[in-house]
C-alpha positions, 0 to 999 in steps of 0.5 A: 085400528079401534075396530068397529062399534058394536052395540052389544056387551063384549067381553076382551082379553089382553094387554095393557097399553099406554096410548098416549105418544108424548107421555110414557106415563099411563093415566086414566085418560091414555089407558088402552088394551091391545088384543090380539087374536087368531080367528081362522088361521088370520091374526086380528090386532085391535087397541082400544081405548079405555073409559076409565071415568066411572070406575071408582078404584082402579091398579093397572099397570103396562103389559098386565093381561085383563079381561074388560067387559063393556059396550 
């Protein structure tokens, strides 16, 4: 479901989810983008957990569209 590590920097585009079950409200430790994507006519969906820790000023909010870059 997270896909498979990859050791180099990658670059995503989608949505922001809240990852957590028992809280609807998003925090630092829950925050997750969802991406879907079409790479020859098959649909891949992949969540990821975000590593919000060491960004010193942050605003996300549920079903914004980013671009997060990292490892």
């Amino acid at each position: 479901e997270f896909g498979l590590p990859i050791p180099d920097c990658v670059r995503i585009v989608g949505r922001i989810v809240n990852l957590s079950t028992e809280d609807s409200k998003l925090r630092p430790d829950t925050v997750g983008i969802l991406n879907t994507s079409e790479d020859s006519g098959a649909t891949s969906t992949f969540r990821l957990k975000l590593n919000l820790s060491e960004v010193p000023f942050f605003s996300l909010f549920e079903g914004e569209v980013i671009v997060a870059e990292g490892f």
